[in-house]
Residue, then its C-alpha position, 0 to 999 in steps of 0.5 A: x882729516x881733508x881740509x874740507x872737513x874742517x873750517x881754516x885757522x886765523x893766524x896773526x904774525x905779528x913782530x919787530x921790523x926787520x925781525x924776518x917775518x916776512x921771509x918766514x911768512x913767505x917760506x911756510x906757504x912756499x914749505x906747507x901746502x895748508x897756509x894762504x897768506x892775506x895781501x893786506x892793503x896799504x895807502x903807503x907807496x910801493x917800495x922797489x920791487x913790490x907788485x900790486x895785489x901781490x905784496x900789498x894792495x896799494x890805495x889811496x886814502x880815500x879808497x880805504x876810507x870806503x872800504x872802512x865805511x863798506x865793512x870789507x876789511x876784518x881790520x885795520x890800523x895807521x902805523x907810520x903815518x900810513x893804513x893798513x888793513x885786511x880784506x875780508x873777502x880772502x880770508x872767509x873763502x880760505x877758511x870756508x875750504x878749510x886752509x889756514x889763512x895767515x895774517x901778518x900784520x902789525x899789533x893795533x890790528x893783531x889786537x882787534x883780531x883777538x877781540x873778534x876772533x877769540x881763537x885766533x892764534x897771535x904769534x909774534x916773532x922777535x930777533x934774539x935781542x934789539x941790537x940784532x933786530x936794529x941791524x937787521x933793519x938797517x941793513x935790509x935798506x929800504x927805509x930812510x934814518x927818519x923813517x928808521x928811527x920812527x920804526x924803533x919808536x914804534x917797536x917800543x909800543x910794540x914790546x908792550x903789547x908782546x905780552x897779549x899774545x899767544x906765542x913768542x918766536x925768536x927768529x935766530x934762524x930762519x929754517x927753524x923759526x918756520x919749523x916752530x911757526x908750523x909747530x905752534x899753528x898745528x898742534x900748539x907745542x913750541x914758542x916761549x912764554x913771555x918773560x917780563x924780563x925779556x920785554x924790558x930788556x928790549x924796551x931799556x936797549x931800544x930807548x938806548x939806541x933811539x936815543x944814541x942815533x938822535x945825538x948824532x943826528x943832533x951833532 
């Protein structure tokens, strides 16, 4: 079947900071010819290294008020003090020409992604437990101890709604992570379910270590 023949897919990946799902966002477009990634739009600053129209398109507050208000965004969300939405007009041209068109952003917005476009498919990416994905952010160093700790809060939010979506991917590594991403997306066979155990064990370590960082902040 051509790409033509068919109307794309709505990916939503969503996960945990410093889990790698933008490295394994990046390495399915790079490895498959059948995925586009959405830019979302952001009002926060543009860390090092970012561009403009490519990792984000970075606006004002005022800016994205207005596209709220125009309808041109399929959602949107405040994470962190900050917006962040999707652009519409990107998604339903990709689609119209039969490529599937990822969207990698956070739960609030995956959550409306669900209500409006029923087959969407959620697929949220997780480190092998807290601990590793604490390690991860910190060592990818691009946010300040406060901006960290507020990042775990969230995660905590986060765990909670890892239950709605469609797949859980462990991210130990990134070559299969993509392998299995690319599974679930095109016929639906990988991931694993989602284990009520799992999501407390990872709410018990987060608490845990949030509160270790505030008692030695508080030292």
């Amino acid at each position: 079947m051509n790409k033509q023949d068919r109307q794309g897919k709505l990916v939503v990946i969503s996960g945990f900071s410093g889990v790698g799902k933008g490295t394994a966002v990046r390495r399915l477009v790079e490895d498959f010819d059948h995925y586009a990634v959405s830019t979302s739009m952001t009002t926060r600053k543009p860390r090092e290294g970012e561009i403009d129209g490519v990792h984000y398109y970075f606006v004002t507050n005022e800016e994205f008020e207005k596209m709220i208000r125009e309808g041109g965004l399929l959602e949107h969300a405040g994470y962190v003090d900050h917006y962040y939405g999707t652009p519409k007009a990107f998604v339903d041209e990709m689609r119209e020409k039969g490529i599937d068109v990822i969207l990698e952003i956070e739960v609030q917005g995956a959550m409306q992604i669900k209500e409006r476009f029923p087959d969407a498919v959620l697929i949220f990416i997780t480190a092998p437990s807290a601990a590793e994905m604490v390690k991860r952010l910190i060592g990818r160093k691009t946010e300040t101890d406060a901006e960290i700790t507020g990042r775990l809060r969230r995660a905590i939010d986060e765990a909670e709604l890892m239950k709605k979506y469609d797949y859980v991917v462990v991210n130990d590594g990134i070559d299969d992570c993509v392998r299995e991403l690319d599974r679930i997306i095109v016929d639906g066979t990988g991931g694993m379910p989602f284990y009520p155990a799992f999501k407390e064990k990872y709410i018990t370590d987060l608490r845990r270590i949030i509160q270790e960082r505030l008692s030695k902040k508080s030292k």
